[in-house]
Structures are given as structure tokens and as C-alpha cells.
C-alpha positions in Angstrom: -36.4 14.7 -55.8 -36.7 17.8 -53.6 -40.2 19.5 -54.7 -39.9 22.6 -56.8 -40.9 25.6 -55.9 -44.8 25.6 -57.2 -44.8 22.4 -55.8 -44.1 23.6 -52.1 -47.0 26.4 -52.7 -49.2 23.5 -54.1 -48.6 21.7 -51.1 -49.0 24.5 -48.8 -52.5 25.6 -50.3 -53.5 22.2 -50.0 -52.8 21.8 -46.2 -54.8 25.1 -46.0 -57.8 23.8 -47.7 -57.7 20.7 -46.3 -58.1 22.9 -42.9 -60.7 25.3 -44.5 -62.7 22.5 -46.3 -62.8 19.2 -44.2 -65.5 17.9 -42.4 -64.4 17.6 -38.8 -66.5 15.7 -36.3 -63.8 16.1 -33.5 -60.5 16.9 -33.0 -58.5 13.5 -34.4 -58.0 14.9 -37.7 -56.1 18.3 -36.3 -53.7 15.9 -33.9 -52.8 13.4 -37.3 -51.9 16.2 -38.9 -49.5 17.7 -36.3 -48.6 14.1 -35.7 -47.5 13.5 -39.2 -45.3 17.1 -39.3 -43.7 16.4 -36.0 -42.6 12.8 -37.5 -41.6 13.9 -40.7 -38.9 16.3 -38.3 -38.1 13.8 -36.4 -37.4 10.6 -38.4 -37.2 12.2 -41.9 -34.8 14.0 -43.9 -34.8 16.5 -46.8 -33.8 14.5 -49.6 -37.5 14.5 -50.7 -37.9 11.1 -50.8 -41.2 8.8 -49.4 -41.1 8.5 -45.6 -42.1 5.1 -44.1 -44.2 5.8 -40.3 -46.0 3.1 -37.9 -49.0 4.0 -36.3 -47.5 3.2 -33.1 -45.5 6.2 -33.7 -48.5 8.5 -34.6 -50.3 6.7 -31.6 -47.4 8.0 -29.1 -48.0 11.6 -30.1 -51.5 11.7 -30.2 -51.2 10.5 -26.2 -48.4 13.6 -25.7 -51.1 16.3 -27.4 -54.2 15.2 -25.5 -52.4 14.1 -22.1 -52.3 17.8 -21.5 -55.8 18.4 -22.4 -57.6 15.9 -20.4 -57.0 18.5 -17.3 -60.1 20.3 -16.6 -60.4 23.6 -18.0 -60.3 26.6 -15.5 -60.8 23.9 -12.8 -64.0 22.7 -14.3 -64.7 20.3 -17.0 -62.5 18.5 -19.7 -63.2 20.4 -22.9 -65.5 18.5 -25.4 -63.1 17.1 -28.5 -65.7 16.4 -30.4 -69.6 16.5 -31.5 -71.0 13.5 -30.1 -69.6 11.3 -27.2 -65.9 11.6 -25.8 -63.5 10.4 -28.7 -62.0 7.1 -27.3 -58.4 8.5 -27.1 -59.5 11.3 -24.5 -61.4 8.5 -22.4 -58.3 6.4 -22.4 -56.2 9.0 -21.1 -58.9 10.1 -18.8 -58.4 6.2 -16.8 -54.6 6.5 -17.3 -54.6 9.7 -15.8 -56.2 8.0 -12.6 -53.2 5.9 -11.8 -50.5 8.1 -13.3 -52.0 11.8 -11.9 -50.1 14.6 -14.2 -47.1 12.7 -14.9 -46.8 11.4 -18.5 -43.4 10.8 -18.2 -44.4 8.0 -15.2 -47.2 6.4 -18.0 -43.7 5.9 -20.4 -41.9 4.4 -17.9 -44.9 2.1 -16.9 -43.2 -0.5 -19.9 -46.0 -3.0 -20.7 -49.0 -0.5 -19.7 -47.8 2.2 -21.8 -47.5 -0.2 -24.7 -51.1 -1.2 -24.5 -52.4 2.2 -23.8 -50.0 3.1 -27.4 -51.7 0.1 -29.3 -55.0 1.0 -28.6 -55.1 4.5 -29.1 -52.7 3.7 -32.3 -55.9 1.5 -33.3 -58.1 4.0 -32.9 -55.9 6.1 -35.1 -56.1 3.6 -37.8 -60.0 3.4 -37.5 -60.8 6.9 -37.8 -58.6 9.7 -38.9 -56.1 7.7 -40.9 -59.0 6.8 -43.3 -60.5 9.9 -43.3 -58.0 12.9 -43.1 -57.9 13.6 -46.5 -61.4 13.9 -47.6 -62.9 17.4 -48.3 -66.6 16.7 -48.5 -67.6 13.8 -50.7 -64.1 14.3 -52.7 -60.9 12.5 -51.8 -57.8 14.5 -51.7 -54.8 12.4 -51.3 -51.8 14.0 -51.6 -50.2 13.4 -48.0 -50.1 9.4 -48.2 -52.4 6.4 -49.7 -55.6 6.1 -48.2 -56.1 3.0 -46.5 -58.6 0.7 -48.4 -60.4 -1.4 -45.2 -58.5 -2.1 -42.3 -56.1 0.4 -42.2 -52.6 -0.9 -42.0 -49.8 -0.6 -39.4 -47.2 1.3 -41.6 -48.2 4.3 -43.8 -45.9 5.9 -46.4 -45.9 9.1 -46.6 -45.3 10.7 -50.3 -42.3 11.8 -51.9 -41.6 15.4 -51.0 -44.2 15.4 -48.3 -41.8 14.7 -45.2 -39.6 17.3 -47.2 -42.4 20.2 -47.3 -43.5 19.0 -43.4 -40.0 19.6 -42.3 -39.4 23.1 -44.6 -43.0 24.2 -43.4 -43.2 22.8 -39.8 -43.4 26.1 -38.1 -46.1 27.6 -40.6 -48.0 24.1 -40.6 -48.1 24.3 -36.9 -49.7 26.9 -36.6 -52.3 26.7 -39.2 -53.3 23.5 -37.6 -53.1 24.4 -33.9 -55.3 27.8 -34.5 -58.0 25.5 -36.4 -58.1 23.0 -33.8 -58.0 26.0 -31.2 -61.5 27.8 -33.3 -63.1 23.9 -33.3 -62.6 23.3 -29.3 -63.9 26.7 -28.6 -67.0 26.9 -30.7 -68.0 23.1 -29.0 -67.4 24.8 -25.9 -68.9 28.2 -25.7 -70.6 27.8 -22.7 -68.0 26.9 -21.0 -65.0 28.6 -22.3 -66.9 32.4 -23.0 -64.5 35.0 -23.9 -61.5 33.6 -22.8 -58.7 34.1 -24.2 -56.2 31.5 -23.0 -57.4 28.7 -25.0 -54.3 28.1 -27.2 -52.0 28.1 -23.9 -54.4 25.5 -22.0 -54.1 23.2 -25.1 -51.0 23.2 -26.3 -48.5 25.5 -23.8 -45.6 24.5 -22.0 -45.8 22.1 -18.7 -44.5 24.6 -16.4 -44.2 22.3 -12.7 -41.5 20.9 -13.7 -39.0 23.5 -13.8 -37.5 23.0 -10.4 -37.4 19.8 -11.0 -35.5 20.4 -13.9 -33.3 23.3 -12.4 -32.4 20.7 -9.5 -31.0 18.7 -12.1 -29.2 20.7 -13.5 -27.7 23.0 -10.8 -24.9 20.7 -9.8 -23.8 19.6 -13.1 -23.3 23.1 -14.4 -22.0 23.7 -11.0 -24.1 27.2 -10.5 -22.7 28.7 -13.8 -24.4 30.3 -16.5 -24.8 27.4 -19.4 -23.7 30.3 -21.6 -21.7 33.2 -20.0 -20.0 30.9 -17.6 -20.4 33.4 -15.0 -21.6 32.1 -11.4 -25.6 32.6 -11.4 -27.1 34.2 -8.4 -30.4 34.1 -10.1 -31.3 30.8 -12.7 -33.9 30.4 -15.6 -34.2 27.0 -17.1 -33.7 27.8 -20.6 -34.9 25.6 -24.2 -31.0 25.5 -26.0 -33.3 25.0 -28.9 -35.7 27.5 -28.6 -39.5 26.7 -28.4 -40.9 28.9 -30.9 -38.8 27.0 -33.4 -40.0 23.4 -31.7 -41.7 22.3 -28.5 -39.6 20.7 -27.3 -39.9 19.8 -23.5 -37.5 17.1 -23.4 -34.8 16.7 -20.6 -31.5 17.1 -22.7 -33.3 20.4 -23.7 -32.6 22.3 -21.2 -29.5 24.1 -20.1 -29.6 26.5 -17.1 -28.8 30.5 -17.6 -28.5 33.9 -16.3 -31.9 35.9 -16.7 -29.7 38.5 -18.6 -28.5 35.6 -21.1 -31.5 33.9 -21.5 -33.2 37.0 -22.2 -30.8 38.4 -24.6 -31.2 34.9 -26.8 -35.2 35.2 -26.8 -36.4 32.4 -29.2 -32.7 32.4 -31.2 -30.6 29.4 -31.7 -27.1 29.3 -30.1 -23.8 30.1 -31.8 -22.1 27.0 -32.8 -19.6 27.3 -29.7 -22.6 26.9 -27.4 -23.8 23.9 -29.8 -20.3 22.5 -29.2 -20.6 22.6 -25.1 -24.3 21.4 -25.6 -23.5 18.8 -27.1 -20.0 17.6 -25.4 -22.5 17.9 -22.3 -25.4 15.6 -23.2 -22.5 13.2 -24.9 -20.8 13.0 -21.6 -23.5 13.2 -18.9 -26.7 11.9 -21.5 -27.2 8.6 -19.7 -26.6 10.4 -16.1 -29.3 13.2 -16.9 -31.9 11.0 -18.2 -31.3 8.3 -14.9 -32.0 11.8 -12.9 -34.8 13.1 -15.4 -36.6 9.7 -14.9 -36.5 10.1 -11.4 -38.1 13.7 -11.1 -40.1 12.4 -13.4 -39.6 14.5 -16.6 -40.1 13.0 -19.9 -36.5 13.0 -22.3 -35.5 11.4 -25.7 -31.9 11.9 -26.3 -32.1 10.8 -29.8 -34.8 12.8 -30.7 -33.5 15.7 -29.3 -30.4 15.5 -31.7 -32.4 15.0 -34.8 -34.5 18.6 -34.1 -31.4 20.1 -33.1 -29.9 18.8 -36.6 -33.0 19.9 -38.0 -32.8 23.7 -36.6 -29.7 24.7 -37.2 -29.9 23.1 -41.0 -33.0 25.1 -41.7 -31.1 28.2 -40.6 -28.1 27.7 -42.2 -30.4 27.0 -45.5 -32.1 30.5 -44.9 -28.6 32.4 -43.3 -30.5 32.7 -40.3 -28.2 34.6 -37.0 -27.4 32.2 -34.1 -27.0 34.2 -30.5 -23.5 34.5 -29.3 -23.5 36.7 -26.9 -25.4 40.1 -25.3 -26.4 41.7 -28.7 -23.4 39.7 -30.4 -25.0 37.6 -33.4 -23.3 35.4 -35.5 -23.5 33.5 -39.0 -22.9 29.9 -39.0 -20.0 28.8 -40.6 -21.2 25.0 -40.9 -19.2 23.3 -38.1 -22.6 22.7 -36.6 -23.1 20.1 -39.5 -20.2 18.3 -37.8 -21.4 18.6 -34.5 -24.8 17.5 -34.6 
């Protein structure tokens, strides 16, 4: 059954001393958590019921959140992830990183090399964090999923209601977890990192060389008109159709190209269900074209799980009666077609 309401606050106070209270020794525990939210949108639903994951799964995201921080910071050193030596995953990436340069979508297209790079760091997963996320001292606190006994297993199940209150809450668990993990990596690295003030961009902001790339791709297919306005675009901005504040979401099918004016004017809104309508016509009829091109400029896409965060967007605004951006100033209740779309 869905949670009640006092159970949603339970849950949320709980995620917040489970931030406040745990003992962290590096950074693992701050990516499971973020890994286990970005699942539960992906593969689960809100019926409230348990939600079956493989590590290999949690494995695969744990290589998307620290591929970006193996870069050197401001030029200079990888930041320190932990207290002791470099956590296993961050040395990993750190020799992938030799052959594949900045590309992670190149690593994912690498079949059988990206598998093994998955199953180890999914190993180390199991080893460390898995066990150990939900203790708060000397106490154990399970309330997100069993803790393993031993070896932990392959396939973890996550609670009932707990991929329910992950999806409700992803935003606000987001960001609870990504400013903890931001305070831990910048009190390791004082020295280093001083008084700057563009830690939370370095380790978890948008990959912004790919852009052209992207706007290459697109240009012809939209042939030079505004995704939204339809009007021919002098000027171009490659634009998230769902926005990033609600989900980061740098995946190919993503994107849609638009007038500075339009793209400005829907700031971190979703899109009127007309737009969803062309949006998703386009990535129906063109999907397998786009990712063929998208594989070849080398920028990472996942059709399906696109769809599935674009289901889950515009069903957690219609929940709340949230606007969608039509046009200019023009916003716009949804009406529920976009159930039948997406």
C-alpha cells in the first residue's frame, strides 16, 4: 500500500539522520544512496509496493557519478573520496579513463570491457556500502532494504513504500545527499580546494562539450526550426525537454533544439502536453536514427529510460497540479493526455 502521510515524514527524517548520524569513511555511502533514488525513478512505480534491484544496476550508476569526478580538480589533483587510500571504484575509473579519455559514452559501447569494469565495481558495491549504509554508529537502522548477512547478494529488495517515497521525494533526497557528499569532499580536501565555491558544479554539474555535438545532431532533423515555436532559428540552445532541475538527465533523446527566447521563457518548466506529443512522435519515429548518430559523436542515450522519467515528471506534476510551459508567458494545466502519451 502507498505509505501514509506520517509515514513519508518518518521516512524523510530517517534519510536525514541517516545523513546527519552515519559514520562515513568515504564517499560510497552518499553515491548508494543517490543510486538507490535514481533506480527507484527509473524502474519503479508508485503503487508502494517492494522493488527488486541488481547490483549491476547500482554498479552502472556509481561509474556515471564518479566518471565525472576522476577529472582533476582546477587542473590539479583528483579530489580525495575518502579517509584512507583511493576507494577502489575511483582507481578503476582512473585506468578506464586512460583508454577511454572523457568519453563514458565510448566505455558503454566498449561491450565486454564495460561489463567487467560494471561487475567489479558492482562487487565492490556489495562489499562495502551495501552492508554498511544503514548503520548509525553501533546501531542498525534498516528501513531502506535487508541488510545483507555475509556475502552480500546480487539482487536487493528494496521495502514496500520505499521506491514509492524515493520517487515522491527524489528532488528533496537529491539534494540532501549531494550537499552532504559535497561538505565530506571539501573538508578531505581543504588544502586543496580553499574557499572555492564551485565544488557542487565540479562534482555533479552538467557535461557541457558535448553540446555541439548534440546541436549537430539535431540541426537537420528539426531542419533549423525552433523544437517549440516552429519558427526558423538564427540563433540555437540545446534545450533538456525535461528539464534538469527536475532530473539530470543528459541523455540523447533529451534534448530538443530551441530559440534562446523559448528556451528561456520555459526555465526549468515541463512542456505543455502538445510539445510532449511532438516529443514524443519524434523520438518514436527517428529514436533508433538519433541514438545510431548519438553513438557516433559519442554522447551517452537510453531511450527507455528516458520515457520512464519523462512518465515520472509529468505524473508527479499532474499529482501536485503543477503548470506545464506552453508558450511565452502562456502556462497551462494538464488535462491528462500526457498519461496516454508517455
Amino acid at each position: 500500500m502507498v505509505p501514509t502521510a506520517d509515514e513519508q515524514v518518518q521516512f524523510l527524517l530517517k534519510i536525514q539522520r541517516l545523513l546527519g548520524e552515519g559514520l562515513f569513511t568515504a564517499t560510497y555511502k552518499y553515491a548508494l544512496l543517490l543510486a538507490l533514488a535514481d533506480l527507484a525513478l527509473e524502474l519503479g512505480d508508485d503503487s508502494g509496493e517492494a522493488l527488486e534491484l541488481n547490483t549491476y544496476k547500482i554498479g552502472e550508476k556509481f561509474v556515471e557519478y564518479y566518471w565525472r569526478q576522476t577529472l582533476p580538480f582546477l587542473g590539479k589533483d583528483v579530489l580525495l573520496q575518502n579517509k584512507g587510500k583511493a576507494p577502489v571504484v575511483v582507481t578503476l575509473l582512473l585506468q578506464a579513463r586512460t583508454k577511454y579519455g572523457d568519453h563514458l559514452a565510448d566505455a558503454k559501447l566498449d561491450g565486454p570491457r564495460w561489463q567487467r569494469l560494471v561487475d567489479r565495481v558492482a562487487g565492490n558495491v556489495r562489499k562495502m556500502p551495501l552492508q554498511f549504509l544503514q548503520n548509525i554508529g553501533r546501531q542498525s537502522l534498516p528501513f531502506l532494504y535487508d541488510p545483507p548477512a555475509g556475502t552480500a547478494p546480487t539482487i536487493i529488495h528494496l521495502y514496500p513504500g520505499v521506491a514509492y517515497c524515493l520517487r515522491r521525494f527524489h528532488g528533496l533526497v537529491t539534494d540532501l545527499v549531494q550537499a552532504a557528499w559535497v561538505r565530506w569532499v571539501h573538508q578531505q580536501n581543504l588544502a586543496l580546494i580553499g574557499d572555492k565555491t564551485d565544488l557542487h558544479e565540479f562534482l555533479f554539474g552538467a557535461e557541457r562539450g558535448q553540446l555541439s555535438a548534440i546541436r549537430n545532431v539535431l540541426q537537420d532533423l528539426q531542419r533549423g526550426a525552433c523544437f517549440y515555436c516552429h519558427r526558423e532559428m538564427r540563433a540555437q540552445e540545446v534545450d533538456h525537454f525535461v528539464p534538469w532541475v527536475l532530473y539530470p538527465l543528459d541523455l540523447g533523446h533529451n534534448f530538443v533544439l530551441a530559440h534562446p527566447e523559448c528556451n528561456l521563457a520555459k526555465r526549468d518548466l515541463l512542456a505543455s502536453e502538445e510539445h510532449l506529443a511532438a516529443w514524443v512522435e519524434r523520438n518514436h519515429a527517428y529514436g533508433d536514427a538519433l541514438g545510431h548518430e548519438y553513438d557516433r559523436v559519442r554522447v551517452m542515450h537510453d531511450i527507455t529510460s528516458t520515457k520512464r522519467i519523462a512518465r515520472w515528471a509529468y505524473a508527479s506534476a499532474s499529482t501536485t497540479g503543477g503548470l506545464t510551459w506552453k508558450s511565452k508567458q502562456d502556462l497551462v494545466v494538464l488535462t491528462g493526455e500526457w498519461d496516454r502519451l508517455l
